[in-house]
C-alpha positions as CSV (number, residue, x, y, z in Angstrom):
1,X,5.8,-14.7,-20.7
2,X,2.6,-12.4,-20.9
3,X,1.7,-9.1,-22.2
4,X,3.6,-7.6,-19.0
5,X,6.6,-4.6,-20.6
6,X,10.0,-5.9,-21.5
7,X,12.0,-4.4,-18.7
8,X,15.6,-3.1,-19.1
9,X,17.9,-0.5,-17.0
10,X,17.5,3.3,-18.0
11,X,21.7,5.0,-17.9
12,X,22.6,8.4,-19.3
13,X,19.0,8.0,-21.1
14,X,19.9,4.5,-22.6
15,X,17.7,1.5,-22.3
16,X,20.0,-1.7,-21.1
17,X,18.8,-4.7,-22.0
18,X,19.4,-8.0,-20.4
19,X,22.0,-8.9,-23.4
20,X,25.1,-9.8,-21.2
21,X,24.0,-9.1,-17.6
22,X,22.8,-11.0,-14.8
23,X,19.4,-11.5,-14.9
24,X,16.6,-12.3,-12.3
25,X,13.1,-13.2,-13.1
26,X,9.6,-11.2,-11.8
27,X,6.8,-13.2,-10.9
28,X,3.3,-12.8,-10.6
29,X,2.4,-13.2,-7.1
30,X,-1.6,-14.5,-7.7
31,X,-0.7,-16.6,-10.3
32,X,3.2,-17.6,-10.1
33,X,3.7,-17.1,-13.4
34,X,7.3,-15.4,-15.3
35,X,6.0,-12.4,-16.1
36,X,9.4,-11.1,-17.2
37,X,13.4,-11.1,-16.9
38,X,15.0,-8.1,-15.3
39,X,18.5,-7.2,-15.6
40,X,21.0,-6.2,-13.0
41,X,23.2,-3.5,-13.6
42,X,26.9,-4.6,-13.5
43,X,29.5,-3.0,-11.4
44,X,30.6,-0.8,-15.4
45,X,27.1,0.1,-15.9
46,X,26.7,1.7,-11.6
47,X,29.8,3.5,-12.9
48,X,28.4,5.0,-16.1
49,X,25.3,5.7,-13.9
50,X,27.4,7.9,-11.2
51,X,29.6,9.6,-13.9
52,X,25.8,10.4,-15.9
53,X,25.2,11.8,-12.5
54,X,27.5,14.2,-11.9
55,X,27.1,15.5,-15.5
56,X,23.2,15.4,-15.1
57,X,23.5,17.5,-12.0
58,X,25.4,20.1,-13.0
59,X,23.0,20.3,-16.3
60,X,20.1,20.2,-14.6
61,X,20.9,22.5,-11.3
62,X,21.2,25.4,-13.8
63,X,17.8,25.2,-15.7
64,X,15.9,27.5,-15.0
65,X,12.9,26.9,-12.5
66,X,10.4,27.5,-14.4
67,X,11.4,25.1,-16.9
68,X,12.2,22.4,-14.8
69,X,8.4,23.2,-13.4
70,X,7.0,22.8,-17.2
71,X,9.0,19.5,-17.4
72,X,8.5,18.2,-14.6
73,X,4.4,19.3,-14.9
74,X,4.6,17.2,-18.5
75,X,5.7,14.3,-16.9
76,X,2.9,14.1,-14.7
77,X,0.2,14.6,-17.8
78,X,2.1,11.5,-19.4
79,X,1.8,9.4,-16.2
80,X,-2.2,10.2,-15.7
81,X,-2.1,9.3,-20.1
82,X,-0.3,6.1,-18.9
83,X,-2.2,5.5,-15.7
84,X,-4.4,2.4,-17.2
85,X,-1.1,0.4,-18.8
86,X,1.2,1.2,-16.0
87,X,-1.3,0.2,-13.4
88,X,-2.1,-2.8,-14.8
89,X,1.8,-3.7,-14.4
90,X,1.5,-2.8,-11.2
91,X,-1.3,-5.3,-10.2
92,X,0.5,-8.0,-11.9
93,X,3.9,-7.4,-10.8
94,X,2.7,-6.4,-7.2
95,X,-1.0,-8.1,-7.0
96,X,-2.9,-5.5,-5.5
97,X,-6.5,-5.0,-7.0
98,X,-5.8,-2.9,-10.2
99,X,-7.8,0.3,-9.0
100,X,-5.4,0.7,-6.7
101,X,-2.6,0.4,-9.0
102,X,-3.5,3.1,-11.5
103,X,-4.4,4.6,-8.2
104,X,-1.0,5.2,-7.1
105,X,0.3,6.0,-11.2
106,X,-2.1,9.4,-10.3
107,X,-1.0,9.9,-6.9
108,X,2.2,10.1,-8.2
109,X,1.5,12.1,-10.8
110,X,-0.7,14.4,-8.5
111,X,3.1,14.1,-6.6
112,X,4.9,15.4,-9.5
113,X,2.4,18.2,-9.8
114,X,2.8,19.5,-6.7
115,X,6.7,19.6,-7.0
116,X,6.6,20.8,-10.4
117,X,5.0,24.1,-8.7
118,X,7.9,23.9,-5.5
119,X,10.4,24.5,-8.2
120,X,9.4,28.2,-8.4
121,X,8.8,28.8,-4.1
122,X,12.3,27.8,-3.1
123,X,12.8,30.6,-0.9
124,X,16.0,32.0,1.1
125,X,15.8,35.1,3.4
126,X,17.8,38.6,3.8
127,X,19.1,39.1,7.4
128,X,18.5,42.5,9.2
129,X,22.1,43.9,9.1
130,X,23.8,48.1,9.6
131,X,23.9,50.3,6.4
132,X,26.5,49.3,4.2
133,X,26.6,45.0,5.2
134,X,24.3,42.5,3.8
135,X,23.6,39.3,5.0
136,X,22.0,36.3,3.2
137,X,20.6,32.6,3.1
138,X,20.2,30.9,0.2
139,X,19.2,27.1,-0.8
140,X,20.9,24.7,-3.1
141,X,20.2,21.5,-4.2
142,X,22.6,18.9,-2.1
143,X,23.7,17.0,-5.2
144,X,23.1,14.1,-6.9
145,X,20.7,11.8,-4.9
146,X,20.4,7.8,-4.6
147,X,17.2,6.7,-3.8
148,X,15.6,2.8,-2.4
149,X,12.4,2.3,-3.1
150,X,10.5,-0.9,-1.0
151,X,8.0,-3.4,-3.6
152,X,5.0,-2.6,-1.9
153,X,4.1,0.5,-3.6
154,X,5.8,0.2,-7.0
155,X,5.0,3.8,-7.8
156,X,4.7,6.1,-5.2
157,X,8.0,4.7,-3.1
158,X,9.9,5.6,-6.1
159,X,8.3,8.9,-6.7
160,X,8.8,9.9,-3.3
161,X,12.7,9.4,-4.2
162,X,13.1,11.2,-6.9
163,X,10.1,14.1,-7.2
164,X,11.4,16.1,-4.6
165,X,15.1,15.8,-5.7
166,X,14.2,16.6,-9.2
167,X,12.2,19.9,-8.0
168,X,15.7,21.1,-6.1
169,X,17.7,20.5,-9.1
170,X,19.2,17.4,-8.2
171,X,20.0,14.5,-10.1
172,X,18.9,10.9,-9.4
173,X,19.5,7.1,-9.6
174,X,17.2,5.5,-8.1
175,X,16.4,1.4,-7.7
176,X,13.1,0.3,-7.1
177,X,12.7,-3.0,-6.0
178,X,13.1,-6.1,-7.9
179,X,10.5,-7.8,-7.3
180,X,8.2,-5.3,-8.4
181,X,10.1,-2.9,-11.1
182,X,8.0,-1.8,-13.9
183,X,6.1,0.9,-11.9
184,X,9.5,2.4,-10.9
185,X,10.8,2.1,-14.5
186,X,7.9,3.8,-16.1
187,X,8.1,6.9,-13.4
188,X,11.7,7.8,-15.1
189,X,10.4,7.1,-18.6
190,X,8.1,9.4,-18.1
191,X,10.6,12.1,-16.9
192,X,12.9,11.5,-19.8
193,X,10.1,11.8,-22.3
194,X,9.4,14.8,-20.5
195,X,12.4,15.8,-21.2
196,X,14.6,15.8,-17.9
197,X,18.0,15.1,-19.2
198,X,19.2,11.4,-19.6
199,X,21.9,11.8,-16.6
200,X,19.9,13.5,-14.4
201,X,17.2,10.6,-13.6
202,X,18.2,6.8,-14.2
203,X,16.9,3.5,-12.9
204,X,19.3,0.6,-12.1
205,X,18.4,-2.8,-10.9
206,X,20.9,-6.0,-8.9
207,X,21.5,-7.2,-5.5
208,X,20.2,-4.6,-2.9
209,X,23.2,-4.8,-0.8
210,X,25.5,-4.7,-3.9
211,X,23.9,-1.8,-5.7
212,X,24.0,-0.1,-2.5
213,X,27.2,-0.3,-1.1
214,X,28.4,0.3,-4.5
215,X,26.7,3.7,-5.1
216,X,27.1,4.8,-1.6
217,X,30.9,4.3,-1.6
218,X,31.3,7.2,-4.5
219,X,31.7,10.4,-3.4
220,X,29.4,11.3,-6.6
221,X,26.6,10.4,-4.4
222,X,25.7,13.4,-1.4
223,X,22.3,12.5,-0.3
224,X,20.7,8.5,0.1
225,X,16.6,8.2,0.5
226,X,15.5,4.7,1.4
227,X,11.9,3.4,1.7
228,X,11.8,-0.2,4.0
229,X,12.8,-2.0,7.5
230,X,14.4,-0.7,9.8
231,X,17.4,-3.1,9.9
232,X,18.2,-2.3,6.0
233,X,17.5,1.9,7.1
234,X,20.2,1.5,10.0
235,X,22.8,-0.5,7.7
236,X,22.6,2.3,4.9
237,X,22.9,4.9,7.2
238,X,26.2,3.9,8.7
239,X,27.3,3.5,4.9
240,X,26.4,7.0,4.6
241,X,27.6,8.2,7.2
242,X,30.8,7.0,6.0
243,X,31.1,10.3,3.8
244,X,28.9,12.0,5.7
245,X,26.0,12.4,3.2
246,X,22.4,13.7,3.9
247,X,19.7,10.6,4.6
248,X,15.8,10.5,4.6
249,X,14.8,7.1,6.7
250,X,11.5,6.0,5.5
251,X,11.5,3.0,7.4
252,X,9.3,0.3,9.5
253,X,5.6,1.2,11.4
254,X,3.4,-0.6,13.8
255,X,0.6,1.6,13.8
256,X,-2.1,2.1,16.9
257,X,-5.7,2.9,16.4
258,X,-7.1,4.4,19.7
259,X,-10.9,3.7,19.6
260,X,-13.0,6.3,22.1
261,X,-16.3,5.5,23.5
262,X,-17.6,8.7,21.6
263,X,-16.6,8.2,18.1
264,X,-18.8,7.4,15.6
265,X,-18.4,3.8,15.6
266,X,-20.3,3.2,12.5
267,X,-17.8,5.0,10.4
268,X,-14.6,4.3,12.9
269,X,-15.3,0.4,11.2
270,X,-16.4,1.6,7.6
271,X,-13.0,3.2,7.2
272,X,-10.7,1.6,9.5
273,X,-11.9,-1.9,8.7
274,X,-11.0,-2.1,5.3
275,X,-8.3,0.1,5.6
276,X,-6.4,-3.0,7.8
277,X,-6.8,-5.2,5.0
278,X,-5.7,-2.5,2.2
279,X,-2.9,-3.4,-0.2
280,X,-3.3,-6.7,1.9
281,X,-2.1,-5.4,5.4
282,X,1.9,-4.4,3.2
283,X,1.5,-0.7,4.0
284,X,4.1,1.1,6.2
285,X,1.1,3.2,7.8
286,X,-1.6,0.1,8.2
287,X,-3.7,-0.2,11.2
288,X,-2.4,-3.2,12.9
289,X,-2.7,-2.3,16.5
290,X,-6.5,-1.6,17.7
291,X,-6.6,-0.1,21.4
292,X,-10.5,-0.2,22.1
293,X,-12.1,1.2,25.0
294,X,-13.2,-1.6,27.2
295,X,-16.9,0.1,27.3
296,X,-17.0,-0.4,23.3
297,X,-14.7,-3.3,22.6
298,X,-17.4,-5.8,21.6
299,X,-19.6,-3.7,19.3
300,X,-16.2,-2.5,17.6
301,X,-14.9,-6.2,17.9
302,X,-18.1,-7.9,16.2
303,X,-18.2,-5.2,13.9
304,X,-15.0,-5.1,12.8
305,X,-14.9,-9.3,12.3
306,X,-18.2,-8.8,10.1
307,X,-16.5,-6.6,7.8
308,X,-13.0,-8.6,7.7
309,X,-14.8,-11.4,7.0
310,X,-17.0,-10.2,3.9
311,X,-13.7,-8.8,2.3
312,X,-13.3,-10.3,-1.2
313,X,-10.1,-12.1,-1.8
314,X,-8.9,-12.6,-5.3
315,X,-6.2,-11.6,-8.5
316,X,-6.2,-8.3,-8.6
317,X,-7.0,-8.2,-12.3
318,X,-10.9,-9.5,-11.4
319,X,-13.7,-7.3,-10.9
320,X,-15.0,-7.0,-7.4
321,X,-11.9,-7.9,-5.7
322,X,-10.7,-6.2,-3.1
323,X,-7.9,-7.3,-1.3
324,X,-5.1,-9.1,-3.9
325,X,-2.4,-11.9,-2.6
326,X,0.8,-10.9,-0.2
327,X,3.4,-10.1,-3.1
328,X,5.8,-12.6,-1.8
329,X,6.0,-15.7,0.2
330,X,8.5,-14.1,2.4
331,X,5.6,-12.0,3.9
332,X,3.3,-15.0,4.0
333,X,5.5,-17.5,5.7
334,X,6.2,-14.6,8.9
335,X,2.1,-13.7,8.9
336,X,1.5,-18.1,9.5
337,X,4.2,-17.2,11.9
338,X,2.9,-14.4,14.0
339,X,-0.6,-15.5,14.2
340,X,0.3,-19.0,15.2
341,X,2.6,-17.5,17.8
342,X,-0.1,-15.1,18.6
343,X,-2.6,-18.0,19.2
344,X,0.0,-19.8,21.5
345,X,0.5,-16.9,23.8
346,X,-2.9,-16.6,24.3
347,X,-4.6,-14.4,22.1
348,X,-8.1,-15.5,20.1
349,X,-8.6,-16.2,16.8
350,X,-11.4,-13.9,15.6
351,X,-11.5,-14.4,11.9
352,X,-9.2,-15.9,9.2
353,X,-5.8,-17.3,10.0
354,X,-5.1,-19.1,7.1
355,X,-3.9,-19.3,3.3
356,X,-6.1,-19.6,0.8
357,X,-5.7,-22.6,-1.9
358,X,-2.2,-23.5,-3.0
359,X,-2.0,-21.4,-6.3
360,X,-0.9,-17.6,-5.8
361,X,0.1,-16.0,-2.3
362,X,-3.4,-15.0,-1.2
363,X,-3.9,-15.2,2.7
364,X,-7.0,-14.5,4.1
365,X,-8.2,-11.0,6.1
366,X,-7.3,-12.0,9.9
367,X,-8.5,-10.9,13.4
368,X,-7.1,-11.7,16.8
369,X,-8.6,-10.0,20.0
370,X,-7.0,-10.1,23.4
371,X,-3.6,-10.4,22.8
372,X,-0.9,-10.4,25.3
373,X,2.1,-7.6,25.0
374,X,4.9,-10.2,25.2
375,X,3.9,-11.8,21.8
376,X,5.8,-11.1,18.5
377,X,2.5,-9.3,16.7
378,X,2.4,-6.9,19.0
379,X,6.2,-6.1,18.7
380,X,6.8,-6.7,15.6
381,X,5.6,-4.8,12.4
382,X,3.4,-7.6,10.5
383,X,3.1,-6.6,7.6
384,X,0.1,-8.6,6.0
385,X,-3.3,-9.0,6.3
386,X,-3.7,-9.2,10.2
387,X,-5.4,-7.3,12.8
388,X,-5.2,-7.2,16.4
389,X,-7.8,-5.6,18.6
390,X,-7.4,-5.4,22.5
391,X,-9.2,-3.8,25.0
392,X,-7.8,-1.1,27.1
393,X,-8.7,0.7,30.4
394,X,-9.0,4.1,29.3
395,X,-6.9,7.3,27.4
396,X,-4.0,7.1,29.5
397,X,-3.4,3.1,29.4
398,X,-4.5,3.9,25.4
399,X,-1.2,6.4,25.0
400,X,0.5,4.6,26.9
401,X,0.0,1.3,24.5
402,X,0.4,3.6,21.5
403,X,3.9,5.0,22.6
404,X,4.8,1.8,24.0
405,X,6.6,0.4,20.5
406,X,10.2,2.0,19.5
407,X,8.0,2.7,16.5
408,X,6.5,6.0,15.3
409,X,5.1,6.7,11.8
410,X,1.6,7.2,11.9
411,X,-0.9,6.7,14.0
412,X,-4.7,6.9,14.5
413,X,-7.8,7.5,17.1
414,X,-11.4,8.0,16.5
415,X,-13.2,10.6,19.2
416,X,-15.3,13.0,19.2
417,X,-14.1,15.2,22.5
418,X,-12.1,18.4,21.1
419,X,-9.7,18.5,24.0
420,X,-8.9,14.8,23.8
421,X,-7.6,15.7,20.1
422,X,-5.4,18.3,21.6
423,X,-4.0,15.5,24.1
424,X,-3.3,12.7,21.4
425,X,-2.1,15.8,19.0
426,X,0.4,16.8,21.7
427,X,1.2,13.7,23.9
428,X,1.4,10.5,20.8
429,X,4.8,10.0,19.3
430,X,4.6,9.7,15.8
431,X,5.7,11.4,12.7
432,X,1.8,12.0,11.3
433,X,-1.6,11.3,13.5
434,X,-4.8,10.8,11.8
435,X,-8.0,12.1,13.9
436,X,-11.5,10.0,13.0
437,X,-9.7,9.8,9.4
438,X,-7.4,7.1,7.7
439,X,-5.9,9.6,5.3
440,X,-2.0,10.5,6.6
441,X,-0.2,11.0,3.0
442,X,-1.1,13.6,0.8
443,X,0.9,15.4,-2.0
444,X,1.3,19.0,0.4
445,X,2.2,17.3,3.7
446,X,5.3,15.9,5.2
447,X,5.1,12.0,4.9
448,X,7.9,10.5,7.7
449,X,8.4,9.3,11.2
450,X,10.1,9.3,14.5
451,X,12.2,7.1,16.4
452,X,12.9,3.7,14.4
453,X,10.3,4.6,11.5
454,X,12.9,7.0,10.5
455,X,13.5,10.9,9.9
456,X,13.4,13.4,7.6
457,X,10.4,14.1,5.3
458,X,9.1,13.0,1.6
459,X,6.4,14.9,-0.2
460,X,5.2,18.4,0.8
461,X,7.5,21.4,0.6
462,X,9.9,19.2,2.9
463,X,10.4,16.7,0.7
464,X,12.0,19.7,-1.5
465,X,14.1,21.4,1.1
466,X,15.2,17.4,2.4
467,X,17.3,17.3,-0.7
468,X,19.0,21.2,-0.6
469,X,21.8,22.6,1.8
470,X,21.7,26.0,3.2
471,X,24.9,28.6,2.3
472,X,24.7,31.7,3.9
473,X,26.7,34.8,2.4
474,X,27.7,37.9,4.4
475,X,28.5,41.0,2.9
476,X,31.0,43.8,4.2
C-alpha cells in the first residue's frame, strides 16, 4: 500500500469500511501497484442509502436557498484548500499528469460555485390572466437523484452529478467509478463537512450493473444522470424508463476538427495538437477526427506529427510530463486494436503506434493520415492517444464528414471567414461547437450532446433546471 486515502462508502453521513463487504482493489495505472481496497456496498447498505434519501430530500428541499448557496459555496472553499491532496489521488488513481488533477479538484470547485449562486435564480413566471384569476409556473426539484460517473475524470464527472442536483434541492447517491474512486469520494466529503445533510449526498461503490439496477428499481429514485458509452447510456435508460424517471445521457463522442485554408495554422496546431493527446486521448470531447483542407493538409500534417512526437510521456507524478499512461489496459488493448486495423485498411502510420515498455499502461501519442471511412477508427470512439487526419475536398465534403457519425457531442473547426462560422454554427450536429478554440465546458454553459452522445444538459443553469419539474397552479 502507499500514502494513497483509505477509501470507504459514505451512507446517511457514515463512513463504511471494508469490514464485512466485498472488496475490489485500485491500481495505479503507471506503476501497477495496490494502491488501495475499496468496498462495495451490499444490497442492506443500497437500501440504507435510498431510505437516507428520501429523508435527505425532504430535509434538504426545504432549506432555504440562501443557505443551501452558503453551503454549497463552503464546499467549494474546502475543495480549492484540498486541491493539492485530492489531485494527487487523482494522478495516482487515474495517471493523468498531476496539474491536471488538481486541475479538475478547482474546476469542480469553480462548478460548485457557480451552482451555489443558481440556488437563489430559480425562477418561475406569472401568466397574463382576466381580473380576479391568477395563473402560475413554478419549479421543484424532481427528487432524489442517482448519478454514474465514468473513471476518466474522477472529479468533474462526479460533480457534474451531483452540483446541479444539490443547487435544486435534491438529494443524491452517486457512484463514481471503481477504478478511480477517491476523487469522487472526496467531492461528497467535502459537501458533508460543508454541512449538506448526511442523507442528502452519499457515495456508494460495487458492480456497475448491480448498483444500478438495484437503485433504479426503487421508486425512491426519480431522476438517473450517467456519464460513459453509449451501450451502458441506452441500457440505463430502458431501466428508467421502467418507472418513468427523468435521465441526463452523457454518453460517447467522436469528435471532428474541420481545418480551413484560412485559419491560423500556427495556433490551429499549438492548441489542437496537444489537446489530441490530453488526459491521454480518454476525454469524451477529444479531437480524434481531423478533416483538413486538401490545400493545407501537409503543412497541418507535418506540423501536427512534430508536435505529437515531442509530447513527453511519463507517471504523472514527474515533472515535465505531459501526457500520463491509459488508466486501464482495457483502453490500451482496443487502441493496439484500432490502429493495427487502421494500418490494414490502408491508412499510414504517421507517428507512434506502439506501447511503451512493459511496466505501467503508457502508449505512445499516435498519428495516422489517410484513412479510409470503412475502418473501425473512424467509426468508432477511440478513446486513447490516437489521431487521425485526412484530407478532404472542401466545406461541404468537411460537414458532410463531421455529421457523418451517429455521434454528436462536440465538435471543432478553425477559420477565419465570419460567414463560414455562421454555416458550421447552423449546419454541424453537435451538442457544443468550438470555433478556432478547444475550450467547450465551462462552469456557465450547457455541457451535453445530440444523437447517441446523449441529451439533456450538466453544468450551466441547465444543469439546475435538468434536475426540477415544472407544476403550474391556476387560480379562479
Amino acid at each position: 500500500m502507499t500514502d494513497y486515502p483509505t477509501l470507504h462508502l459514505l451512507i446517511d453521513g457514515e463512513q463504511l469500511s471494508t469490514d464485512g463487504r466485498v472488496t475490489e482493489e485500485v491500481t495505479n495505472p503507471a506503476t501497477g501497484e495496490v494502491l488501495g481496497t475499496l468496498p462495495h456496498a451490499s444490497a442492506a447498505d443500497l437500501d440504507h442509502a435510498l431510505e437516507a434519501a428520501q429523508r435527505g430530500f425532504h430535509e434538504w428541499r426545504k432549506t432555504g436557498a440562501d443557505q443551501r448557496a452558503s453551503i454549497l459555496t463552503k464546499a467549494a472553499g474546502l475543495l480549492r484548500e484540498r486541491a493539492s491532496d485530492i489531485g494527487t489521488a487523482i494522478t495516482k488513481e487515474q495517471g493523468k499528469p498531476l496539474a491536471e488533477g488538481r486541475g479538475e479538484v478547482m474546476y469542480s470547485a469553480n462548478l460548485l460555485e457557480f451552482y451555489a449562486q443558481e440556488c437563489k435564480r430559480i425562477y418561475g413566471r406569472t401568466l397574463v390572466r382576466p381580473e380576479g384569476t391568477r395563473a402560475e409556473v413554478q419549479y421543484h426539484p424532481v427528487g432524489p437523484v442517482a448519478g454514474f460517473a465514468a473513471w476518466n475524470f474522477p472529479a468533474i464527472n462526479v460533480m457534474r452529478k451531483i452540483g446541479g442536483a444539490l443547487a435544486a434541492g435534491c438529494s443524491t447517491i452517486v457512484k463514481p467509478s471503481e477504478e478511480t474512486p477517491y476523487g469522487g469520494l472526496a467531492l461528497v466529503q467535502a459537501l458533508l463537512d460543508a454541512g449538506v445533510p448526511g442523507g442528502a449526498v452519499q457515495c456508494v461503490f460495487g458492480v456497475p450493473s448491480d448498483v444500478s439496477e438495484h437503485l433504479l428499481a426503487s421508486p425512491v429514485i426519480r431522476k438517473v444522470t450517467f456519464t460513459g458509452s453509449t451501450a451502458v447510456g441506452k441500457h440505463l435508460a430502458k431501466l428508467a424508463a421502467n418507472d418513468l424517471k427523468i435521465t441526463t445521457m452523457e454518453l460517447g463522442g467522436h469528435a471532428p476538427v474541420m481545418i480551413f485554408d484560412d485559419c491560423d495554422m500556427d495556433k490551429a496546431l499549438d492548441v489542437m495538437a496537444p489537446g489530441a493527446f490530453r488526459n491521454a486521448g480518454q476525454v469524451c470531447v477529444s479531437p480524434t477526427r481531423f478533416l483538413i483542407e486538401e490545400s493545407v493538409f501537409e503543412r497541418f500534417r507535418d506540423g501536427f506529427v512534430e508536435r505529437a512526437s515531442a509530447l513527453k510521456v511519463g507517471n504523472g507524478l514527474e515533472n515535465g510530463t505531459q501526457m500520463g499512461p491509459m488508466a486501464n489496459a482495457r483502453g490500451l488493448d482496443n487502441v493496439q486494436r484500432l490502429i493495427g486495423q487502421a494500418k490494414d485498411a490502408g491508412g499510414k502510420l504517421l507517428a507512434g503506434g506502439e506501447r511503451i515498455g512493459n511496466q505501467g499502461l503508457f502508449h505512445q501519442p499516435t498519428v495516422l493520415s489517410e484513412v479510409p471511412t470503412s475502418a473501425d477508427i473512424m467509426n468508432d470512439e477511440p478513446f486513447g492517444p490516437v489521431a487521425v487526419l485526412n484530407p478532404m475536398a472542401g466545406e461541404e465534403a468537411m460537414i458532410a464528414e463531421a455529421n457523418r457519425l451517429p455521434y454528436g457531442l462536440a465538435a471543432y473547426a478553425w477559420t477565419n471567414d465570419n460567414a463560414r462560422r455562421h454555416r458550421l454554427a447552423a449546419d454541424v450536429e453537435t451538442g457544443m461547437l468550438a470555433i478556432n478554440s478547444a475550450a467547450v465546458s465551462t462552469v456557465d454553459a450547457p455541457f451535453g450532446g445530440v444523437k447517441w452522445s446523449g441529451y439533456g444538459s450538466e453544468d450551466g443553469p441547465e444543469g439546475v433546471k435538468a434536475c426540477m419539474v415544472i407544476k403550474t397552479i391556476h387560480e379562479g
